[in-house]
C-alpha positions as CSV (number, residue, x, y, z in Angstrom):
1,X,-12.0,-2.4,-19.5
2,X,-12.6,-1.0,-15.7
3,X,-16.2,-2.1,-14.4
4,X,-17.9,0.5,-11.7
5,X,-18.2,-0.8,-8.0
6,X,-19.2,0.1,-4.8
7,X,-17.9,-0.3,-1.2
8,X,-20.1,-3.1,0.3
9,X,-18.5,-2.7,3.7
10,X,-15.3,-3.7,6.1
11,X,-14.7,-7.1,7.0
12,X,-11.7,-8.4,9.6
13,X,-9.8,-11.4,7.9
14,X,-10.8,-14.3,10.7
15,X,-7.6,-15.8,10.5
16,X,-4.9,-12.7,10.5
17,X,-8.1,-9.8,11.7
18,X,-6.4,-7.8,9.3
19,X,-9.4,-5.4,7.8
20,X,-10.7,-6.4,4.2
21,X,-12.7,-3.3,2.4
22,X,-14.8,-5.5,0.0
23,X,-15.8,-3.7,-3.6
24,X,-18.6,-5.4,-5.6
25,X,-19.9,-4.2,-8.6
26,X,-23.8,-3.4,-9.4
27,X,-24.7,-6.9,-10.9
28,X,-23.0,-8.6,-8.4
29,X,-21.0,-10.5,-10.5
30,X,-17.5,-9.8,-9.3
31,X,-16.5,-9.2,-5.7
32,X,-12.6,-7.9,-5.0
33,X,-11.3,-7.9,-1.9
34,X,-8.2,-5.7,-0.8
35,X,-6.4,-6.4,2.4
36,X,-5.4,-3.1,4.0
37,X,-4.1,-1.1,7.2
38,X,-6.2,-0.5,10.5
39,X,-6.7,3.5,9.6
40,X,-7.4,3.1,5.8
41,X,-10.3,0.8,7.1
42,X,-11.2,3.3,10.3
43,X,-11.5,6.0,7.6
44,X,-13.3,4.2,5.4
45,X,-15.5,3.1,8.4
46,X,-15.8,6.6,9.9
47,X,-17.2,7.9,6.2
48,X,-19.8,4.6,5.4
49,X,-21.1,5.2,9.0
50,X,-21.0,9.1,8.4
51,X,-19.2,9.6,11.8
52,X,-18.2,13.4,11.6
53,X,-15.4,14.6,13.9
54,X,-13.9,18.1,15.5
55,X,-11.2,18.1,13.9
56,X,-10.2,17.3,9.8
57,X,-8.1,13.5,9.4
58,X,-5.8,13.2,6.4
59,X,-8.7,12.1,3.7
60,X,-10.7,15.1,4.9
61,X,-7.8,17.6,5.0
62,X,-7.3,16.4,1.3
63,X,-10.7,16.8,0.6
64,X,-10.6,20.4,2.2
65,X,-7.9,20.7,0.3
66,X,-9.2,19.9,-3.3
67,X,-12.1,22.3,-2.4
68,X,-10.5,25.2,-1.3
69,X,-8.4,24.6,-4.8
70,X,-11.2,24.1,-7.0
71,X,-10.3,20.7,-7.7
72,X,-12.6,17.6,-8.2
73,X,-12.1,14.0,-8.0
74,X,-13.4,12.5,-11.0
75,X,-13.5,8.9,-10.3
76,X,-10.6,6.3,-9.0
77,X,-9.2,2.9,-10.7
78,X,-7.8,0.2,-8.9
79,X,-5.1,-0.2,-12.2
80,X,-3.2,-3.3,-11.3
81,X,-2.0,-5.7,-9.3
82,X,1.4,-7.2,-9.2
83,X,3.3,-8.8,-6.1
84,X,0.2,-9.5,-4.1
85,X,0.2,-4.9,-4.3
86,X,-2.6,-3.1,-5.8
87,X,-2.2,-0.1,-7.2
88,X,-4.5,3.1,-8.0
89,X,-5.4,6.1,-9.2
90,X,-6.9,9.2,-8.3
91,X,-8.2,10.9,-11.7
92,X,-8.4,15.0,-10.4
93,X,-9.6,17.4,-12.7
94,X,-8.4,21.4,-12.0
95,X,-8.3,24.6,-14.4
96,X,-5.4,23.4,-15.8
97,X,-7.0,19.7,-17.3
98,X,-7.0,16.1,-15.7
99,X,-4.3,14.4,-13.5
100,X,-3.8,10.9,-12.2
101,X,-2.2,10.2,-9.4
102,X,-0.8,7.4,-7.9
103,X,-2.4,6.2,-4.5
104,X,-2.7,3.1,-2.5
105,X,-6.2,1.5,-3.2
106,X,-7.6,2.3,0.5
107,X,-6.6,6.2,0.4
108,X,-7.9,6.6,-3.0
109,X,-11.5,4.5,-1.7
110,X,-11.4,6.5,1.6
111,X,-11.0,10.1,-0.6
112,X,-13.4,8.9,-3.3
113,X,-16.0,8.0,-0.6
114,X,-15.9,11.6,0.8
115,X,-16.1,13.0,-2.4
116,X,-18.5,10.7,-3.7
117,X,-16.5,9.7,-6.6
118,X,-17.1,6.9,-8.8
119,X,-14.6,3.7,-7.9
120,X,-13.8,1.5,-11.0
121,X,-11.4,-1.9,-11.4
122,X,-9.6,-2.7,-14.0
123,X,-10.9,-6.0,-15.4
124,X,-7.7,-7.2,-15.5
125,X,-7.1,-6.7,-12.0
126,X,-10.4,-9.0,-11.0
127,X,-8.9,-11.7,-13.2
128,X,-5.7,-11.4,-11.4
129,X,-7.0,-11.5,-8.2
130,X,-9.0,-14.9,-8.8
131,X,-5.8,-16.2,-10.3
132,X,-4.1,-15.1,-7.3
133,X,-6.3,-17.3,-5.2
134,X,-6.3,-19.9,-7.1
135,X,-2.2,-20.3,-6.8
136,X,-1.9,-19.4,-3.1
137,X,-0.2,-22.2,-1.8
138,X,-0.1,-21.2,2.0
139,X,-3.8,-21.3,1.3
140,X,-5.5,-25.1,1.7
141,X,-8.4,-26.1,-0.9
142,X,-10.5,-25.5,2.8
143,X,-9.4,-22.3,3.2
144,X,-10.1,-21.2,-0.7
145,X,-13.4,-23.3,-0.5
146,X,-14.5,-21.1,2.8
147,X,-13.4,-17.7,1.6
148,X,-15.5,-18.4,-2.0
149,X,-18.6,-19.2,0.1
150,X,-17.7,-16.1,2.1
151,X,-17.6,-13.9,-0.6
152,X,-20.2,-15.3,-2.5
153,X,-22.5,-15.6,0.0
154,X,-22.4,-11.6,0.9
155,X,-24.9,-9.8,2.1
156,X,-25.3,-6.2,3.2
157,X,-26.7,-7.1,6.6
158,X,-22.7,-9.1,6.8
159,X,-21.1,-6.1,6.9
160,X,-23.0,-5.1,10.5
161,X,-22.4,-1.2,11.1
162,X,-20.1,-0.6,8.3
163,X,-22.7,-1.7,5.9
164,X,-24.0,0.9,3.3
């Protein structure tokens, strides 16, 4: 079962500052969030905040791209996770039928936000990523107890310019 979610915004990790795009779905019942690299999260950043620029990056060459081709993005799925990786895909649809292909999580959220594509998770993936937590043994029972209330405690106005 995949449950829809949106992009709630960019967070920096406060220990590592790594970037964190957090997904959460309509209900707010489940929050995931994916670690990932300084320009997955400016791109992702630079389409929430609707920050246009001269010249096309990668996600909006791809999106010219599709275009030009007559190719749509139908939605994404965050599919699995296995060895702290997740893994997606991009579902395209083109004259010829649909195609999935494989992506890292962050391009496929960065080319499904410019696209304004659907972004699903796989239900198993949200149950492996709490169990994931819950074994983290570089992780202290303070550390697990702060990031619950942190991502429990979300709100949009958290997210300060990269809220949507």
């Amino acid at each position: 079962m995949y449950i829809e979610m949106k992009v709630s915004g960019i967070i920096l990790d406060p220990v590592s500052n790594v970037p964190i795009v957090i997904l959460k779905d309509a209900d707010g019942k489940h929050t995931l969030p994916i670690w990932i690299g300084l320009l997955e999260a400016s791109a992702i950043a630079m389409e929430l905040e609707k920050i246009k620029i001269h010249r096309p990056l990668t996600h909006d060459l791809l999106k010219n791209i599709l275009e030009q081709l007559k190719v749509s993005v139908v939605k994404i799925e965050i599919t699995d996770l296995r060895d702290n990786t997740y893994y997606a895909l991009i579902h395209l649809q083109t004259q010829a039928g649909t195609l999935a292909i494989d992506s890292r999580p962050s391009d496929a959220i960065a080319v499904a936000l410019r696209v304004s594509a659907p972004v699903f998770v796989a239900q198993e993936v949200l149950d492996k990523s709490q169990k994931l937590d819950s074994k983290e043994s570089e992780f202290s029972q303070e550390n697990k107890d702060k990031w619950t209330e942190i991502l429990e405690g979300l709100d949009p106005e958290d997210f300060g310019k990269y809220k949507m």
